[in-house]
N, C-alpha and C positions, 0 to 999 in steps of 0.2 A: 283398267279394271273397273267393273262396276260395282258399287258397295250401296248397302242399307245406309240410309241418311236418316238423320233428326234432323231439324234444321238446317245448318249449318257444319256441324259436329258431325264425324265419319264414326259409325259405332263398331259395323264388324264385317268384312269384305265377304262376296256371295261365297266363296268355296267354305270359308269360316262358317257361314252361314247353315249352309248344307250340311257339315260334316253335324255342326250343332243340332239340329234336325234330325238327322239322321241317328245321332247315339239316343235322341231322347225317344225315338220310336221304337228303335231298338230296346234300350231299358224297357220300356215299358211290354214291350214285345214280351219282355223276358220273365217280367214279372209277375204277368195275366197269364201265361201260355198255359199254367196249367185249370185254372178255373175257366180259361175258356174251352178248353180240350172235353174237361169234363162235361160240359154243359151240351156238347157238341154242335159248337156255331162256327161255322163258317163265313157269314156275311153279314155288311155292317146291319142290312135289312132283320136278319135272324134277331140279331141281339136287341133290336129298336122293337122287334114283336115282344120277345121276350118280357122285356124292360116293359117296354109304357102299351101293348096291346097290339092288336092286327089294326088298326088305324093306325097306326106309325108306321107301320111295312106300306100302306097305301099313298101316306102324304113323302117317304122316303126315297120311291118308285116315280113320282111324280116330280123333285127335284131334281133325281138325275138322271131325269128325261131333260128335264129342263137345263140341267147342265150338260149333256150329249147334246145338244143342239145349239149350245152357242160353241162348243168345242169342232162341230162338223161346217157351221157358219161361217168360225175363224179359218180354219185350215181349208174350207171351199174357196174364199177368196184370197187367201195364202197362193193354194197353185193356180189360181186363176189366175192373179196378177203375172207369176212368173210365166207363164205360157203366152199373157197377151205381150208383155217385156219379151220374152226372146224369141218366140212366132209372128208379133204383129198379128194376132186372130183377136176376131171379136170375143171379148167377152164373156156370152154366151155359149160361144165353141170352144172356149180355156175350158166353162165347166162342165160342159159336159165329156170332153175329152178328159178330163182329170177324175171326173167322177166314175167313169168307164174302168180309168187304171186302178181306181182303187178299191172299185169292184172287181174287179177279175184279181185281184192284188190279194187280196182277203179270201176270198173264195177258192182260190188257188193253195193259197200258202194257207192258212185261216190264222187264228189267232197268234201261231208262234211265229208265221214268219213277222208279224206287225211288231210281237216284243221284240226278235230281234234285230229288226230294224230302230225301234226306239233306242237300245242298249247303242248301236252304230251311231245314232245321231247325239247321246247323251256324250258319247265320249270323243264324238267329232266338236263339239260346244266344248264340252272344258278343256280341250288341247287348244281349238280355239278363243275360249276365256282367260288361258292362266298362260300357254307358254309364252306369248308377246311379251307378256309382264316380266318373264322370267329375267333376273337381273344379270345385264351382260359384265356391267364393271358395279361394284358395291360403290354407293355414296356415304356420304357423313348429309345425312337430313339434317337441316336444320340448322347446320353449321356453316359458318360462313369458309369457302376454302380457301386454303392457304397460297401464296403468290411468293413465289420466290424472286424476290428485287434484289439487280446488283449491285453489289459494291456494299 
C-alpha cells in the first residue's frame, strides 16, 4: 500500500487519505451551498470575478490552460509509451494513433462518456490499491510470535 510519509514516520495511508479529503469537501460543500446558490456561481472563475475583479477570470483562464496541458502532455505520453511497448511503432505513430482515439473518443461519446470512464478507472485503481493488501490471516504487528517448543 502506498501511504503519505513525513520522514521516516508513516502519518495516514492513501484511502485514509481520500476519504479525509473527501469529507472535508464535502463539509464544506455543505456549509457554502447555500450562499453560493444565492449568488448564482457556478464556477471556480465566477467566484474569482466576483471576489477580486474580471482580471482574475483572465489570469484563472490562463492557469488552467496551463494546467490542461501538462495534463494532455502526461497522458500523450502515457498512451504513447503503451502503444510503442505493445505495437513496437515509432513514437510518433503511438501519438498520433492515440491522439485520433481520443478524438473520436470525445467527440463521439463527449463529455459523459470521458466521466464515465474516469468513475471505471478510479474504481479499477482502488480494487487494485487496497484489495492486495486485504489481510488474508490477521498478524500480531510488532509482536514477536509465539513458538511452541517440545518438551
Amino acid at each position: 500500500m502506498l501511504f503519505v510519509r513525513h520522514t521516516s514516520r508513516t502519518i495516514l495511508p492513501n484511502h485514509q487519505l481520500v476519504v479525509a479529503i473527501g469529507s472535508g469537501v464535502l463539509l464544506l460543500s455543505l456549509l457554502f451551498a447555500g450562499t453560493i446558490q444565492r449568488l448564482k456561481i457556478y464556477t471556480v472563475s465566477q467566484m474569482l470575478s466576483l471576489r477580486y475583479g474580471q482580471r482574475a477570470t483572465q489570469t484563472s483562464g490562463i492557469v488552467m490552460l496551463a494546467y490542461t496541458l501538462m495534463l494532455c502532455a502526461t497522458s500523450t505520453g502515457a498512451y504513447a509509451t503503451i502503444f510503442v511497448v505493445l505495437f513496437g511503432w515509432e513514437r510518433w505513430l503511438a501519438i498520433a494513433v492515440g491522439g485520433a482515439i481520443v478524438l473520436v473518443y470525445s467527440t463521439i461519446g463527449g463529455m459523459w462518456s470521458i466521466t464515465l470512464a474516469d468513475q471505471v478507472q478510479f474504481h479499477h485503481q482502488d480494487g487494485g490499491d487496497l484489495l492486495p493488501h486485504a489481510p488474508v490471516r490477521p498478524q500480531r504487528r510488532g509482536r514477536p510470535r509465539r513458538h511452541s517448543c517440545p518438551g
